[in-house]
C-alpha positions as a Markdown table, in Angstrom:
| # | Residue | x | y | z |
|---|---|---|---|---|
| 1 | Unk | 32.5 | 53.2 | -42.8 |
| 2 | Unk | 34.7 | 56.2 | -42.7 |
| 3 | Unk | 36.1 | 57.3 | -46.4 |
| 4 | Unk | 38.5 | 60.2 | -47.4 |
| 5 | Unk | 39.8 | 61.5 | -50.6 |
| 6 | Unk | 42.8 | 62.9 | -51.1 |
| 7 | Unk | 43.9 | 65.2 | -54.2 |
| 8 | Unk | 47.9 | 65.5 | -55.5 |
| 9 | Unk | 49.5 | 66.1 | -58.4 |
| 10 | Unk | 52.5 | 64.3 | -60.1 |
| 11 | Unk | 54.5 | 65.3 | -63.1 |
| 12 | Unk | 55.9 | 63.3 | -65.5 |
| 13 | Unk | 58.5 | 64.4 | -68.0 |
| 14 | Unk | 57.6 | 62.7 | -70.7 |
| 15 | Unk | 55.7 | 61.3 | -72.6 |
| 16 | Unk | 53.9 | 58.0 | -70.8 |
| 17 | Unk | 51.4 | 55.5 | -71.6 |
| 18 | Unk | 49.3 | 53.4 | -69.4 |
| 19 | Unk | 47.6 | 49.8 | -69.9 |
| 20 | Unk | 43.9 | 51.1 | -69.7 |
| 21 | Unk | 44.9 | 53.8 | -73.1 |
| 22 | Unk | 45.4 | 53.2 | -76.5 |
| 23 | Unk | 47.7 | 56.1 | -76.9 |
| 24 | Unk | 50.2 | 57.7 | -74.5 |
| 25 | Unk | 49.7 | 60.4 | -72.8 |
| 26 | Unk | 52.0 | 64.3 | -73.2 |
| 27 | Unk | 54.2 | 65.0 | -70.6 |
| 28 | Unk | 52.6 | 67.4 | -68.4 |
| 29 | Unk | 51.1 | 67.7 | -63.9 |
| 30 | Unk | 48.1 | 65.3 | -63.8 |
| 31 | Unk | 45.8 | 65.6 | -60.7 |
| 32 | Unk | 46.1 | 62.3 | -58.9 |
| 33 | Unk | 42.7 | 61.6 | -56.7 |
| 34 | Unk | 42.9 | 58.4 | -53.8 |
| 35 | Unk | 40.2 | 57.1 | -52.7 |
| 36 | Unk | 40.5 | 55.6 | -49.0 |
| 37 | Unk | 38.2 | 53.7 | -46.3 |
| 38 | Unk | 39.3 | 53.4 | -43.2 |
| 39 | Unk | 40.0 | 50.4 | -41.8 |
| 40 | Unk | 37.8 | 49.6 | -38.1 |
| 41 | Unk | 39.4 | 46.8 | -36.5 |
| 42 | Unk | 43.0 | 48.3 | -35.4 |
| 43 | Unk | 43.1 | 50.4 | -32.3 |
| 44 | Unk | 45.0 | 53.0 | -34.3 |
| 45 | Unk | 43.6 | 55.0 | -37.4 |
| 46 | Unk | 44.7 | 53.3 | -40.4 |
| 47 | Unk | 43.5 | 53.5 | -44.3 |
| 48 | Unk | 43.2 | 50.9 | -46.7 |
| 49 | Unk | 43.4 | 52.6 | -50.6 |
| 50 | Unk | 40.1 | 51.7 | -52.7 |
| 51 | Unk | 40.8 | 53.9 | -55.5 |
| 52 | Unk | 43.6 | 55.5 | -57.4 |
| 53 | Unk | 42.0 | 58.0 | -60.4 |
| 54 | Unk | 44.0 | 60.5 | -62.7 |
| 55 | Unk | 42.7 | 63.0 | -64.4 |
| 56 | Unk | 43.4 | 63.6 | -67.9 |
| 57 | Unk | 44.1 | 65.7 | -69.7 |
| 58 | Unk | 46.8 | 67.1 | -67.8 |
| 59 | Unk | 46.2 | 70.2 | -65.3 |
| 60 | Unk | 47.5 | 73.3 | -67.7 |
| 61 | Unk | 45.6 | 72.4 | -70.5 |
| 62 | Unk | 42.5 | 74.3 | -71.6 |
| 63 | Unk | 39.7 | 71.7 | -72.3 |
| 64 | Unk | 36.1 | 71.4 | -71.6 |
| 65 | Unk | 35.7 | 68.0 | -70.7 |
| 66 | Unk | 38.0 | 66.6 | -67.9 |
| 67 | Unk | 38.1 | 62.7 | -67.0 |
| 68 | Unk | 39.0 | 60.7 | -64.0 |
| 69 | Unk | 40.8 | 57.4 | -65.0 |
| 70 | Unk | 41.0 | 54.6 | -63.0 |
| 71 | Unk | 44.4 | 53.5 | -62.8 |
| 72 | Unk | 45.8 | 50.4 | -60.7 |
| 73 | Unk | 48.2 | 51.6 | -57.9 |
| 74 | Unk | 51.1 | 49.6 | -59.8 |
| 75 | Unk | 50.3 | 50.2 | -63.2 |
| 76 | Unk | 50.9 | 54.2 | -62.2 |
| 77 | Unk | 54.0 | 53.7 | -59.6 |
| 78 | Unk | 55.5 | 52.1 | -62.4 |
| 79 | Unk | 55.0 | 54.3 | -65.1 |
| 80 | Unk | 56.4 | 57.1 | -62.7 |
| 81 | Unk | 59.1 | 54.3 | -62.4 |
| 82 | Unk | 60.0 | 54.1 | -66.4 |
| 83 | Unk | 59.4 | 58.7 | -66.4 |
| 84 | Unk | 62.2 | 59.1 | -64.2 |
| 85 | Unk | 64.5 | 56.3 | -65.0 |
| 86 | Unk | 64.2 | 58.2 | -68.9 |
| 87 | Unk | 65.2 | 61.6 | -67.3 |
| 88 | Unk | 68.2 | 59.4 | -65.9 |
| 89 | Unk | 69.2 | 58.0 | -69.4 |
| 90 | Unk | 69.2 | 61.7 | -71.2 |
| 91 | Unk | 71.0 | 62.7 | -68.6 |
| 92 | Unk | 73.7 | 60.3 | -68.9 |
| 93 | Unk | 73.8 | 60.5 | -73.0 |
| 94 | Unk | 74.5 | 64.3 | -72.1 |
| 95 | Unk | 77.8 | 63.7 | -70.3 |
């Protein structure tokens, strides 16, 4: 079985918080690491996602210790989802 990983990073703006943490987490770029396998029966390359992992703490910071955390696919798109809808609220108290 053929597997690849892929590395990105997202920012968020502020402040967020995610199921699997007691307490949120700063704003900040966090490296985001897929995990994929690819999947054998098609007749055209395709990937199925196995793992979604961010590491914490966020890239800029100066730490010793880094972690990856396993984060459902969901949990993360909607905590990207909440991040910019926020950016969209200040944005309107502004005006």
């Amino acid at each position: 079985m053929t597997e690849r990983t892929t590395a990105s990073e997202i920012t968020f703006s502020h402040p967020f918080i995610l199921g699997s943490l007691v307490v949120p987490l700063d704003a900040g770029t966090y490296r985001l690491i897929v995990d994929e396998e690819l999947i054998e029966e098609l007749s055209f390359p395709a990937y199925r996602r196995t793992g979604t992992h961010l590491e914490i703490p966020a890239v800029g910071v100066e730490i010793g210790t880094r972690q990856l955390l396993q984060v459902p696919r969901q949990e993360l798109e909607a905590a990207m989802q909440r991040d910019a809808e926020d950016g969209e609220e200040s944005l309107a108290s502004q005006v």
